[in-house]
N, C-alpha and C positions, 0 to 999 in steps of 0.2 A: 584520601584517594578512594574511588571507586572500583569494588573488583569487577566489572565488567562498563567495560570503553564507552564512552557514550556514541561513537559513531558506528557500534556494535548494533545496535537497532535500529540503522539506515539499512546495511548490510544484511538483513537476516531480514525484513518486513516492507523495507521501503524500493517502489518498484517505479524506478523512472517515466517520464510521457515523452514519448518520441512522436515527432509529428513525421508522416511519410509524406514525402513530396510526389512521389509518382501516384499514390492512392489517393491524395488530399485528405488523410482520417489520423486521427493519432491512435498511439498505440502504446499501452500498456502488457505489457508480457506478449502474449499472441493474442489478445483480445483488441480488436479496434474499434473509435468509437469516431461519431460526426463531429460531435463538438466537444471542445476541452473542458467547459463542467463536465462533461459524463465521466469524461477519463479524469480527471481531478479525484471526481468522488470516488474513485475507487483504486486508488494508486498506495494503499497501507493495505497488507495481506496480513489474517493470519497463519500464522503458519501453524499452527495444530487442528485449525478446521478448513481453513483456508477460506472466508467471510470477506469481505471487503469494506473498506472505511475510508472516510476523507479527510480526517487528520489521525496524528498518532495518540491524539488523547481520547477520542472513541475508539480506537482500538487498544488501547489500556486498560478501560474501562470495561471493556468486553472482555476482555482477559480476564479482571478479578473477578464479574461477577458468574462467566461464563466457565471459565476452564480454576478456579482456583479451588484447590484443595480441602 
């Protein structure tokens, strides 16, 4: 077993794409974009610099080689 959940890292990094219907833009946190690549590439946050990524394995990667001890 794993000490920390693996849906733990949805939860803490992973930032949903809402499309607004009255705007026509999606929208990642309060940021809105025209088209869903834009909002794609940037829906993984980190959270100790707060950086943006478009999957979780570049932002993993930026973790170890950026924030790791």
């Amino acid at each position: 077993m794993s000490a920390v959940p693996s849906k733990l890292k949805f939860r803490l990094n992973y930032k949903p794409i809402n499309y607004d219907v009255k705007t026509g833009m999606f929208e990642v946190n309060s940021e809105k974009f025209t088209r869903y690549e834009e909002a794609r590439a940037n829906h993984w946050r980190c959270d100790k610099c707060g950086h943006r990524f478009s999957t979780f394995k570049k932002l993993r990667k930026h973790k170890k080689d950026i924030h790791a001890y």
